[in-house]
N, C-alpha and C positions, 0 to 999 in steps of 0.2 A: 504494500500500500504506500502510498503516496502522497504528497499535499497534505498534511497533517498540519491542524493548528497547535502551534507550540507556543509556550508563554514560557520564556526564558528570566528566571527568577536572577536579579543580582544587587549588589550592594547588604544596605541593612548598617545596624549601629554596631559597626565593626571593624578594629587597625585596619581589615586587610578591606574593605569595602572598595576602595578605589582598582586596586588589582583584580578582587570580582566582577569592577563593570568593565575593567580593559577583557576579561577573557570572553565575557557577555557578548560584546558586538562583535566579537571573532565569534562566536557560535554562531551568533543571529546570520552574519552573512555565508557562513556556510550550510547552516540549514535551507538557506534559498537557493543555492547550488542546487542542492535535491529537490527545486518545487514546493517545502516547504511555507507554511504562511507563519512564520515567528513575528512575535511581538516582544516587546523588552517590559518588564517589571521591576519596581524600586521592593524590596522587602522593607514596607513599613507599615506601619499598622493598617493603611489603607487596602493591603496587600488583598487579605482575607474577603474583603466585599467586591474586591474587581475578579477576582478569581471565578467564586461565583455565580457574580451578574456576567461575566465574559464568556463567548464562547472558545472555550480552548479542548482539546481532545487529551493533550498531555503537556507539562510541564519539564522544564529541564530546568533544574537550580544548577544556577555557576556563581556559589556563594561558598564565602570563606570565613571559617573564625565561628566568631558565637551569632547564636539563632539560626545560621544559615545552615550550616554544618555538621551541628551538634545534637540532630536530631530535633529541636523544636520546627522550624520550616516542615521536615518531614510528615511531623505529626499533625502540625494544620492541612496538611495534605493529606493526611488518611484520614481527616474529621472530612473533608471535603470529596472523599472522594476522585480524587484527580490521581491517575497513574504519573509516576514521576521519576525519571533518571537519576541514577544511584542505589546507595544503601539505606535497607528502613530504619526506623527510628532507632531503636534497640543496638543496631549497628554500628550508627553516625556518631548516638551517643555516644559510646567503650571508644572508638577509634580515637575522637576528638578529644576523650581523656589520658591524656600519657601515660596519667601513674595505672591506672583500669585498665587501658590495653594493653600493658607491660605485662598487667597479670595474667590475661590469656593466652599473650607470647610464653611466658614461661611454664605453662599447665600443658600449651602446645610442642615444650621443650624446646621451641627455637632460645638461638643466643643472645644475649642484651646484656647491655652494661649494669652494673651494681648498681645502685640506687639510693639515695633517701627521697623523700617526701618534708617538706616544710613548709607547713601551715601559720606560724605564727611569726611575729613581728619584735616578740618578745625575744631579751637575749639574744640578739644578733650575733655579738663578739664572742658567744660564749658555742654559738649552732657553727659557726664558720668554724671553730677550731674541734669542734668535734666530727665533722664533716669530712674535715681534712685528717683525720686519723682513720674514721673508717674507710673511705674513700680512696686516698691518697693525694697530696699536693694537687695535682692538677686533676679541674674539678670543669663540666660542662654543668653550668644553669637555666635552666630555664623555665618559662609560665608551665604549668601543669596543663592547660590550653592553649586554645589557637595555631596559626601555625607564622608562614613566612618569615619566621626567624626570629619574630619580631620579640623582645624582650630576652634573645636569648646572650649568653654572655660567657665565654672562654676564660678559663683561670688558668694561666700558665702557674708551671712549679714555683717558679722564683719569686713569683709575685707576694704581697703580704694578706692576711688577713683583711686588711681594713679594701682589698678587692674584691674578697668573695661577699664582704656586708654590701658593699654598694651595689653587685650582681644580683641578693637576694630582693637590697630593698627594688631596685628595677624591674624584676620578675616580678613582684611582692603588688607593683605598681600595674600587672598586666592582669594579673589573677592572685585570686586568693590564696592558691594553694600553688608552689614551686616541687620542681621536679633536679634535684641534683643530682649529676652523673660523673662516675668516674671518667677522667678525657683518654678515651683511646685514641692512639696516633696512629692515621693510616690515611689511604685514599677514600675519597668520598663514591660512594654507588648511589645512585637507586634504579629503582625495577616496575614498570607497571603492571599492571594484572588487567584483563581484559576478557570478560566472561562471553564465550560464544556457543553458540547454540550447537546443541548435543551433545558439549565439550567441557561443558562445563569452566571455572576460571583457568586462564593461560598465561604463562611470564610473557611478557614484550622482550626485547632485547635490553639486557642491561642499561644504562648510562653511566661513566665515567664525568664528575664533576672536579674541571679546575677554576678554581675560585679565581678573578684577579682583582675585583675590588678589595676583597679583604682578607684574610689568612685562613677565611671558613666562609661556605657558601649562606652567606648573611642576606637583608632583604635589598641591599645594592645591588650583591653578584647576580642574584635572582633573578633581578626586573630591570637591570638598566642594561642599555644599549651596550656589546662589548663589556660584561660585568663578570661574566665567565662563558669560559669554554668547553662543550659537551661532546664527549666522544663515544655515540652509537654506533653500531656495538663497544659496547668497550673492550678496550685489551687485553682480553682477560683471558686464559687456559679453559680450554673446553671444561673440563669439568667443574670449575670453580663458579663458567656462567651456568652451568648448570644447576648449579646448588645455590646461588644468587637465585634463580626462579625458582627453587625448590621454595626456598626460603618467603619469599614473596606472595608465591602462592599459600602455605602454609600461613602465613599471618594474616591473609584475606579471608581465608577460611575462618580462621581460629575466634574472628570478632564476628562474624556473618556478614561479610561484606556482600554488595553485589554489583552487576555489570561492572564499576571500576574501580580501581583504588593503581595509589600507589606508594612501594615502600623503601623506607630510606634507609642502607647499610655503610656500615664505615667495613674496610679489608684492612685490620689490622696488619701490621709490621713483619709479625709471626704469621702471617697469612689468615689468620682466625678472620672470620664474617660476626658483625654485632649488627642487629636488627635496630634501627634508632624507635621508628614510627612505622605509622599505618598510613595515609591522607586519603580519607576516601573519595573528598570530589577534589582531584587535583587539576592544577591550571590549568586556564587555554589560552593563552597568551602567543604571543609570537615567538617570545623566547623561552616557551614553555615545557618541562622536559618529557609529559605524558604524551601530547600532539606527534614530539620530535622521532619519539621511539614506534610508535603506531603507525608511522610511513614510514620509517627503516621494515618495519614487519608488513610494507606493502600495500597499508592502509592510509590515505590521505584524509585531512581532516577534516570534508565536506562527506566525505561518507564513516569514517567515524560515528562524527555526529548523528549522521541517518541511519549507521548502527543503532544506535544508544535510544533516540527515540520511538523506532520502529520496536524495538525489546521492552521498553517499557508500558510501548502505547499496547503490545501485544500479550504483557503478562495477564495471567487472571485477577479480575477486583476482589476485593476483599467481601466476602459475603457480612449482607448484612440482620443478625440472628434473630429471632421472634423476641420480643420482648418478654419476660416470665411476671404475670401480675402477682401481683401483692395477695398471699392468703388470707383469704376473708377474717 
Protein backbone atom coordinates (compact mmCIF):
# COMPACT_ATOMS: atom_id res chain seq x y z
CA UNK A 1 0.00 0.00 0.00
CA UNK A 2 0.72 3.33 -0.75
CA UNK A 3 -0.02 7.15 -0.11
CA UNK A 4 -0.58 6.61 3.60
CA UNK A 5 -1.28 9.73 5.67
CA UNK A 6 1.55 10.08 8.20
CA UNK A 7 1.70 12.75 10.97
CA UNK A 8 5.33 12.99 11.64
CA UNK A 9 5.48 13.80 15.43
CA UNK A 10 8.74 16.02 16.46
CA UNK A 11 10.02 18.49 18.83
CA UNK A 12 8.32 18.72 22.43
CA UNK A 13 9.96 20.21 25.92
CA UNK A 14 13.12 18.68 25.29
CA UNK A 15 17.44 19.52 25.09
CA UNK A 16 17.21 17.55 22.11
CA UNK A 17 13.94 19.05 20.43
CA UNK A 18 15.62 21.05 17.90
CA UNK A 19 17.64 17.88 16.58
CA UNK A 20 14.17 16.09 16.50
CA UNK A 21 12.77 18.65 14.07
CA UNK A 22 16.00 18.70 11.81
CA UNK A 23 15.43 14.65 11.58
CA UNK A 24 11.43 15.50 11.15
CA UNK A 25 11.78 17.37 7.76
CA UNK A 26 14.21 14.74 6.56
CA UNK A 27 11.51 12.14 7.14
CA UNK A 28 8.62 14.24 5.98
CA UNK A 29 10.47 14.79 2.50
CA UNK A 30 11.31 11.37 2.18
CA UNK A 31 8.16 9.99 2.81
CA UNK A 32 6.84 11.99 -0.22
CA UNK A 33 9.45 10.13 -2.23
CA UNK A 34 7.17 7.10 -1.66
CA UNK A 35 3.72 9.11 -2.42
CA UNK A 36 3.24 9.55 0.97
CA UNK A 37 0.86 12.40 2.36
CA UNK A 38 3.10 13.42 5.60
CA UNK A 39 2.26 16.32 7.70
CA UNK A 40 4.78 17.71 10.49
CA UNK A 41 3.45 17.98 14.23
CA UNK A 42 4.91 20.17 17.32
CA UNK A 43 4.54 17.50 20.41
CA UNK A 44 2.63 19.89 22.72
CA UNK A 45 -0.19 19.65 24.47
CA UNK A 46 -2.15 20.64 21.57
CA UNK A 47 -0.69 17.48 20.05
CA UNK A 48 -3.56 15.11 21.41
CA UNK A 49 -6.71 17.14 19.84
CA UNK A 50 -5.06 17.59 16.22
CA UNK A 51 -4.36 13.99 16.36
CA UNK A 52 -7.63 13.12 16.79
CA UNK A 53 -9.68 15.68 14.84
CA UNK A 54 -6.95 14.92 11.94
CA UNK A 55 -7.01 12.40 9.43
CA UNK A 56 -3.94 10.51 9.68
CA UNK A 57 -3.68 6.47 9.07
CA UNK A 58 -0.26 6.20 11.11
CA UNK A 59 2.01 8.39 12.94
CA UNK A 60 5.96 8.30 12.89
CA UNK A 61 7.60 10.12 16.03
CA UNK A 62 11.01 11.42 15.38
CA UNK A 63 11.28 12.64 18.96
CA UNK A 64 14.19 12.72 21.20
CA UNK A 65 14.63 12.90 25.08
CA UNK A 66 11.60 13.18 27.44
CA UNK A 67 7.99 12.66 26.60
CA UNK A 68 8.93 11.94 23.19
CA UNK A 69 10.99 8.86 23.75
CA UNK A 70 10.28 7.69 26.86
CA UNK A 71 7.22 6.13 26.33
CA UNK A 72 4.67 8.93 27.26
CA UNK A 73 4.19 10.05 23.38
CA UNK A 74 3.77 6.38 22.80
CA UNK A 75 1.09 5.86 25.38
CA UNK A 76 -1.12 8.91 24.02
CA UNK A 77 -1.00 6.98 21.15
CA UNK A 78 -2.38 3.70 22.35
CA UNK A 79 -5.18 5.92 24.22
CA UNK A 80 -5.62 7.14 20.63
CA UNK A 81 -5.52 4.43 18.98
CA UNK A 82 -3.05 5.45 16.05
CA UNK A 83 -0.42 2.70 14.99
CA UNK A 84 2.92 4.28 15.29
CA UNK A 85 6.65 3.63 14.34
CA UNK A 86 8.95 2.27 16.95
CA UNK A 87 8.99 0.62 20.22
CA UNK A 88 5.67 0.49 22.69
CA UNK A 89 5.43 2.13 25.64
CA UNK A 90 6.86 -0.47 28.12
CA UNK A 91 9.95 -0.47 25.79
CA UNK A 92 10.64 3.34 25.15
CA UNK A 93 10.23 3.47 28.79
CA UNK A 94 13.40 0.75 30.04
CA UNK A 95 15.43 1.92 26.81
CA UNK A 96 15.25 5.61 27.63
CA UNK A 97 16.31 4.61 31.24
CA UNK A 98 20.10 4.00 31.42
CA UNK A 99 20.35 2.61 34.80
CA UNK A 100 16.60 0.14 33.80
CA UNK A 101 18.11 -0.84 30.74
CA UNK A 102 21.48 -1.67 32.16
CA UNK A 103 19.51 -4.01 34.17
CA UNK A 104 18.16 -6.14 31.22
CA UNK A 105 21.42 -5.94 29.43
CA UNK A 106 22.97 -7.74 32.25
CA UNK A 107 19.81 -10.50 33.00
CA UNK A 108 20.59 -10.77 29.20
CA UNK A 109 24.32 -11.26 30.11
CA UNK A 110 25.45 -8.91 27.56
CA UNK A 111 28.66 -6.71 28.64
CA UNK A 112 28.43 -3.15 30.37
CA UNK A 113 30.45 -1.01 32.35
CA UNK A 114 30.31 -1.13 36.25
CA UNK A 115 28.00 1.35 37.52
CA UNK A 116 26.76 3.48 40.29
CA UNK A 117 23.53 5.39 40.34
CA UNK A 118 23.35 8.97 42.02
CA UNK A 119 20.24 10.36 43.05
CA UNK A 120 21.07 12.94 45.47
CA UNK A 121 22.66 16.27 45.70
CA UNK A 122 23.62 15.61 49.07
CA UNK A 123 27.53 15.03 49.93
CA UNK A 124 28.87 15.66 46.67
CA UNK A 125 32.62 15.64 47.83
CA UNK A 126 32.01 12.85 49.83
CA UNK A 127 29.82 10.59 46.59
CA UNK A 128 32.90 11.72 44.18
CA UNK A 129 35.46 10.15 46.28
CA UNK A 130 33.63 7.16 46.88
CA UNK A 131 32.97 6.72 43.20
CA UNK A 132 36.27 6.99 42.50
CA UNK A 133 37.28 3.95 44.77
CA UNK A 134 34.64 1.69 43.51
CA UNK A 135 34.88 2.71 40.06
CA UNK A 136 38.36 3.66 39.52
CA UNK A 137 39.99 7.28 38.74
CA UNK A 138 38.54 7.79 35.42
CA UNK A 139 34.99 8.00 35.78
CA UNK A 140 32.15 8.52 32.49
CA UNK A 141 28.87 10.79 33.98
CA UNK A 142 26.06 11.18 32.83
CA UNK A 143 22.00 12.08 33.01
CA UNK A 144 20.32 8.69 33.86
CA UNK A 145 18.08 10.05 30.70
CA UNK A 146 18.00 11.56 27.55
CA UNK A 147 20.26 11.04 25.11
CA UNK A 148 22.76 13.28 22.50
CA UNK A 149 25.39 13.40 24.97
CA UNK A 150 23.89 16.08 26.38
CA UNK A 151 24.87 16.59 30.11
CA UNK A 152 27.31 13.82 29.75
CA UNK A 153 30.89 14.53 31.04
CA UNK A 154 34.54 12.51 30.81
CA UNK A 155 36.76 12.36 34.05
CA UNK A 156 40.09 11.60 33.19
CA UNK A 157 42.49 9.82 35.96
CA UNK A 158 44.51 12.83 36.61
CA UNK A 159 41.89 15.00 37.00
CA UNK A 160 40.72 16.07 40.83
CA UNK A 161 37.71 15.58 42.63
CA UNK A 162 36.27 18.82 42.62
CA UNK A 163 35.74 17.59 38.56
CA UNK A 164 33.73 14.78 39.18
CA UNK A 165 31.36 17.25 41.68
CA UNK A 166 30.95 19.63 38.98
CA UNK A 167 30.14 16.46 36.37
CA UNK A 168 27.58 15.32 38.94
CA UNK A 169 26.04 18.64 39.68
CA UNK A 170 25.72 19.17 35.58
CA UNK A 171 24.18 15.63 35.12
CA UNK A 172 22.23 16.52 38.43
CA UNK A 173 21.03 19.75 36.31
CA UNK A 174 19.74 17.36 33.33
CA UNK A 175 17.83 14.64 35.55
CA UNK A 176 17.37 13.62 38.65
CA UNK A 177 18.86 10.62 38.84
CA UNK A 178 22.82 10.23 37.26
CA UNK A 179 24.32 7.29 35.90
CA UNK A 180 28.39 7.00 36.69
CA UNK A 181 30.45 4.73 34.77
CA UNK A 182 33.79 3.24 34.83
CA UNK A 183 35.64 5.14 31.43
CA UNK A 184 36.75 2.22 29.32
CA UNK A 185 39.23 3.29 26.68
CA UNK A 186 38.64 2.01 23.29
CA UNK A 187 37.02 2.91 19.88
CA UNK A 188 33.71 4.08 19.78
CA UNK A 189 30.92 1.53 17.69
CA UNK A 190 27.52 1.43 17.35
CA UNK A 191 25.12 -0.96 15.41
CA UNK A 192 21.45 -0.42 14.30
CA UNK A 193 18.99 -3.12 14.48
CA UNK A 194 16.27 -3.05 11.95
CA UNK A 195 13.25 -5.41 12.21
CA UNK A 196 12.12 -7.15 8.98
CA UNK A 197 9.57 -9.08 8.09
CA UNK A 198 9.72 -12.99 8.77
CA UNK A 199 13.06 -12.18 10.08
CA UNK A 200 12.49 -10.90 12.73
CA UNK A 201 15.29 -7.82 14.33
CA UNK A 202 18.76 -7.73 12.13
CA UNK A 203 22.27 -5.82 12.88
CA UNK A 204 22.91 -3.01 10.08
CA UNK A 205 26.53 -2.93 9.43
CA UNK A 206 28.51 -1.77 12.33
CA UNK A 207 29.67 2.20 12.41
CA UNK A 208 33.12 3.14 13.43
CA UNK A 209 32.92 6.80 15.27
CA UNK A 210 35.96 9.30 15.16
CA UNK A 211 35.01 12.16 17.06
CA UNK A 212 36.92 15.60 15.93
CA UNK A 213 35.14 18.09 17.63
CA UNK A 214 35.94 16.61 20.99
CA UNK A 215 37.85 13.66 22.46
CA UNK A 216 34.20 11.72 22.75
CA UNK A 217 31.56 11.66 20.34
CA UNK A 218 29.73 14.76 22.22
CA UNK A 219 26.54 16.78 20.90
CA UNK A 220 29.07 18.82 18.60
CA UNK A 221 30.75 15.73 16.95
CA UNK A 222 27.18 14.59 16.43
CA UNK A 223 25.23 17.34 14.65
CA UNK A 224 27.75 19.65 13.23
CA UNK A 225 28.83 19.81 9.81
CA UNK A 226 32.50 17.84 9.70
CA UNK A 227 32.16 17.01 13.78
CA UNK A 228 33.00 13.41 13.18
CA UNK A 229 33.92 10.81 10.81
CA UNK A 230 31.98 7.58 10.30
CA UNK A 231 33.23 4.43 8.82
CA UNK A 232 30.58 1.85 7.56
CA UNK A 233 31.29 -0.96 7.68
CA UNK A 234 33.62 -0.54 10.19
CA UNK A 235 37.13 -2.07 10.28
CA UNK A 236 36.55 -4.60 12.15
CA UNK A 237 37.49 -8.72 11.91
CA UNK A 238 34.72 -10.64 10.77
CA UNK A 239 33.96 -12.05 13.68
CA UNK A 240 34.06 -9.26 16.11
CA UNK A 241 31.33 -7.55 13.58
CA UNK A 242 29.65 -10.40 14.03
CA UNK A 243 29.29 -10.28 17.73
CA UNK A 244 28.87 -6.29 17.47
CA UNK A 245 25.37 -7.48 15.90
CA UNK A 246 25.07 -10.33 18.12
CA UNK A 247 25.22 -7.97 20.79
CA UNK A 248 22.96 -5.25 19.22
CA UNK A 249 20.48 -7.56 18.54
CA UNK A 250 20.48 -9.05 21.84
CA UNK A 251 19.91 -5.72 23.64
CA UNK A 252 16.90 -4.98 21.24
CA UNK A 253 15.47 -7.91 22.22
CA UNK A 254 16.28 -7.88 25.83
CA UNK A 255 14.06 -4.39 26.57
CA UNK A 256 11.30 -5.21 23.71
CA UNK A 257 12.38 -3.14 21.25
CA UNK A 258 10.64 -2.95 17.93
CA UNK A 259 11.15 -2.18 14.18
CA UNK A 260 14.23 0.18 15.24
CA UNK A 261 16.70 0.82 17.64
CA UNK A 262 20.20 1.53 17.94
CA UNK A 263 23.06 0.40 20.00
CA UNK A 264 26.04 2.17 21.37
CA UNK A 265 29.50 -0.17 22.19
CA UNK A 266 32.93 1.08 23.14
CA UNK A 267 35.89 -2.19 21.69
CA UNK A 268 37.86 -2.00 24.49
CA UNK A 269 41.84 -1.81 24.28
CA UNK A 270 41.86 -5.68 25.20
CA UNK A 271 39.57 -6.12 22.55
CA UNK A 272 36.44 -6.65 25.08
CA UNK A 273 32.89 -5.09 23.60
CA UNK A 274 30.98 -2.81 26.42
CA UNK A 275 27.25 -2.22 25.42
CA UNK A 276 26.85 1.60 26.57
CA UNK A 277 22.82 2.05 25.41
CA UNK A 278 19.97 1.05 23.68
CA UNK A 279 18.39 4.48 21.49
CA UNK A 280 15.22 3.22 20.30
CA UNK A 281 14.07 6.17 17.87
CA UNK A 282 17.48 7.02 16.77
CA UNK A 283 18.31 10.16 14.30
CA UNK A 284 17.54 11.05 10.87
CA UNK A 285 19.53 13.79 10.32
CA UNK A 286 21.88 14.19 7.58
CA UNK A 287 24.73 13.30 9.59
CA UNK A 288 22.89 10.72 11.12
CA UNK A 289 24.43 7.21 11.94
CA UNK A 290 21.04 4.90 11.73
CA UNK A 291 20.11 6.50 7.92
CA UNK A 292 24.06 6.04 7.09
CA UNK A 293 24.25 2.22 7.80
CA UNK A 294 20.73 1.39 6.39
CA UNK A 295 22.09 2.38 2.79
CA UNK A 296 25.44 0.66 3.27
CA UNK A 297 22.91 -2.53 3.89
CA UNK A 298 21.23 -1.30 0.56
CA UNK A 299 18.44 0.40 1.93
CA UNK A 300 18.11 4.21 1.10
CA UNK A 301 16.38 6.58 3.21
CA UNK A 302 13.10 7.24 1.36
CA UNK A 303 12.35 3.61 1.47
CA UNK A 304 13.47 3.01 4.92
CA UNK A 305 11.07 5.25 5.83
CA UNK A 306 8.33 3.50 3.73
CA UNK A 307 9.68 0.43 5.54
CA UNK A 308 8.81 1.69 8.90
CA UNK A 309 5.43 3.01 8.03
CA UNK A 310 4.11 0.49 5.85
CA UNK A 311 5.04 -2.08 9.23
CA UNK A 312 3.41 -0.11 11.50
CA UNK A 313 0.49 1.06 9.55
CA UNK A 314 0.21 -2.88 8.90
CA UNK A 315 0.67 -4.24 12.53
CA UNK A 316 -2.54 -5.57 14.25
CA UNK A 317 -4.52 -2.76 16.61
CA UNK A 318 -4.77 -3.27 19.93
CA UNK A 319 -8.19 -4.90 20.61
CA UNK A 320 -10.21 -3.00 22.58
CA UNK A 321 -11.88 -5.44 25.63
CA UNK A 322 -15.68 -5.58 26.94
CA UNK A 323 -15.80 -3.57 29.73
CA UNK A 324 -16.75 -5.86 33.06
CA UNK A 325 -19.65 -3.93 35.02
CA UNK A 326 -19.61 -3.29 38.51
CA UNK A 327 -21.42 -6.21 40.66
CA UNK A 328 -24.67 -5.27 41.72
Amino acid sequence: MSGLRVAVVAGGPSPEAAVSRASAQAVVAALAVFGHQPTLHELDAGLAGRLAEGACDVVFPVTHGALGEDGCLQGLLEVLRLPYVGSPVRASAIAADKPTSKVHFRAAGLPVAKDVVVDSRRDLPGQAATLRQFLGSALVVKPAGGGSAIGVTRIAAHQPDAAVIAALEAALAVDTAVLVEEFVVGRELTCGVLDVEDEGPRALPPTEIASRAADFYDFTSKYAAGGSAHRCPAPLPESVTQTVGDIAVAAFRSVGARDLGRADLILGESGHLVLLELNTLPGMTATSLYPEAAAVAGIGFPELCDRLVQRAFARPRRVVPEVVPMPA
